[in-house]
C-alpha positions as CSV (number, residue, x, y, z in Angstrom):
1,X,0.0,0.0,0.0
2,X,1.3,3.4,-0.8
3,X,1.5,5.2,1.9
4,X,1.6,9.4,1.8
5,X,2.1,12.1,4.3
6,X,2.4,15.8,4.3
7,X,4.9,17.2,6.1
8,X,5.0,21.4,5.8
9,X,5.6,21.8,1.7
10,X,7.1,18.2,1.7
11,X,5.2,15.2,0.2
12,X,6.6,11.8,1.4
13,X,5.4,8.9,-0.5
14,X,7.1,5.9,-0.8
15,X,10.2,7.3,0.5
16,X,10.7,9.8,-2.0
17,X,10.3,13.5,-1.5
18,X,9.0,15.8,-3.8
19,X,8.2,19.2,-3.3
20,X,4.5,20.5,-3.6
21,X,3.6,22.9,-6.3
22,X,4.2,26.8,-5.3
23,X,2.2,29.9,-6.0
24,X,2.4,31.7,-9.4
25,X,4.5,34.9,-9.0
26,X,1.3,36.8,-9.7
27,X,-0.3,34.9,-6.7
28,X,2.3,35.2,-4.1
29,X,2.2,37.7,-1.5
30,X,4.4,39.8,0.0
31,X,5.5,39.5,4.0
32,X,6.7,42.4,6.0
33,X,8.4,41.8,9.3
34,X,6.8,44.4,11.5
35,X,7.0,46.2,14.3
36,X,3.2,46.5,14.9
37,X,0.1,44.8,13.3
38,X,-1.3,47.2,10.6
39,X,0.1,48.7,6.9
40,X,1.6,52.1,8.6
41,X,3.8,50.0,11.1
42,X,7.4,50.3,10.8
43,X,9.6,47.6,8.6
44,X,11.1,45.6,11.8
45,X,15.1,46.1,11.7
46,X,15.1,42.3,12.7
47,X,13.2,39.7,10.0
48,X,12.7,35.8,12.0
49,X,12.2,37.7,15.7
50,X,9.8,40.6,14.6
51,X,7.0,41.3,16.7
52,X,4.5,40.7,13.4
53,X,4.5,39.3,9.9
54,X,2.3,41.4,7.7
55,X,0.8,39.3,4.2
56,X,0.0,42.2,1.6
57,X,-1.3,41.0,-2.0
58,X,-0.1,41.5,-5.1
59,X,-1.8,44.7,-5.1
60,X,-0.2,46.3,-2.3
61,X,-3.2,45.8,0.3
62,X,-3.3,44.4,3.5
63,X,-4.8,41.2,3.7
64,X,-3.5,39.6,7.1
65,X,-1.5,40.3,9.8
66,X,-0.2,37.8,12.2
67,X,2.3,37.5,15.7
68,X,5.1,36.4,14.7
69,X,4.6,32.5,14.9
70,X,8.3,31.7,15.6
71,X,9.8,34.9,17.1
72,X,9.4,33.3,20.6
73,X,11.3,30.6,19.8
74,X,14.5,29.4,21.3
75,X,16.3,28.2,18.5
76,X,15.4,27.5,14.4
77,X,13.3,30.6,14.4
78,X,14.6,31.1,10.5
79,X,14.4,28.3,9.2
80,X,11.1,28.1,11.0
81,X,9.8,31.4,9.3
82,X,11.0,30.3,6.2
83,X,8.5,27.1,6.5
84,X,5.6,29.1,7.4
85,X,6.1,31.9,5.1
86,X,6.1,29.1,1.9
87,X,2.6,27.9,3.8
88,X,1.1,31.3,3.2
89,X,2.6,31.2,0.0
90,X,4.8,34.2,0.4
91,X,7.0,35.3,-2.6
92,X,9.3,37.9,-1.1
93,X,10.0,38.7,2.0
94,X,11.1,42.4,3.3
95,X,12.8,43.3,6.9
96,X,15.4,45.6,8.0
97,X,18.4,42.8,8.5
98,X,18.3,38.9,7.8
99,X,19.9,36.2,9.4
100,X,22.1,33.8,7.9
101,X,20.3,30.9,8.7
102,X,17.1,32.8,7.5
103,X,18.8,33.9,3.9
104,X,19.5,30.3,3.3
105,X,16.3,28.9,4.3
106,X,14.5,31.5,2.2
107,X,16.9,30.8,-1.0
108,X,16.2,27.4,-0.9
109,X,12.1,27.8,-0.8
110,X,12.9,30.8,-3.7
111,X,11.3,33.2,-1.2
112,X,13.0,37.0,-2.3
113,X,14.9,38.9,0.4
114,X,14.4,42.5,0.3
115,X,16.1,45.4,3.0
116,X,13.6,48.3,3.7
117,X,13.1,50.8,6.9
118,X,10.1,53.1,7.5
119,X,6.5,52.5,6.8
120,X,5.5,48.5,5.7
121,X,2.8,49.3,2.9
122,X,5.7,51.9,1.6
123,X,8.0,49.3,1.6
124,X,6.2,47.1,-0.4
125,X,5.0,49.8,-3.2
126,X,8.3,50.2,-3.7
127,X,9.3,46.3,-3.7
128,X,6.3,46.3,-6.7
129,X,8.2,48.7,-8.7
């Protein structure tokens, strides 16, 4: 019998591991690590401990905005993000600093890295350009 579990993006079946189909560029959103839970917060100067993670649309509009799930953690927190950002199907991700272990977790699930400061939903109208 052929057994399958989902584990995060990964498909196990059979012992062998495939990865799941990702959003379409025009379909992925845009996280902001933020200092507060709303457009006009500032960009977080810190990405996998931020306070929140703001989803905005390809649009530019707000369309969720969470406590960070992992900033609490004490240890893995990038690689962590990095998991749960793929799950909301994330496309780029902007913060004021990243972590190594955050940059590599992020290259390897092709989520963008991109530096900002000041207001989030500024931040990302100028990622969009």
């Amino acid at each position: 019998m052929n057994r399958m579990k989902r584990l995060g993006l990964w498909l196990v079946a059979a012992g062998m591991v495939t990865v799941t189909a990702t959003a379409r560029a025009d379909e992925a959103r845009v996280a902001v690590a933020a200092e507060a839970a709303r457009a006009e917060a500032l960009v977080s100067p810190v990405a996998a401990r931020a306070p929140y993670i703001l989803l905005f649309d390809a649009t530019g509009t707000l369309v969720e905005s969470h406590p960070n799930p992992v900033a609490a953690q004490a240890g893995g927190a990038g690689p962590a993000l990095a998991r749960w950002l793929a799950e909301q199907k994330a496309g780029t991700l902007i913060a004021g600093d990243f972590g190594a272990k955050l940059a590599q977790a992020l290259q390897e699930r092709r989520i963008r890295m991109l530096t900002a400061s000041g207001p989030a939903a500024q931040a990302v109208k100028k990622a969009g350009q």
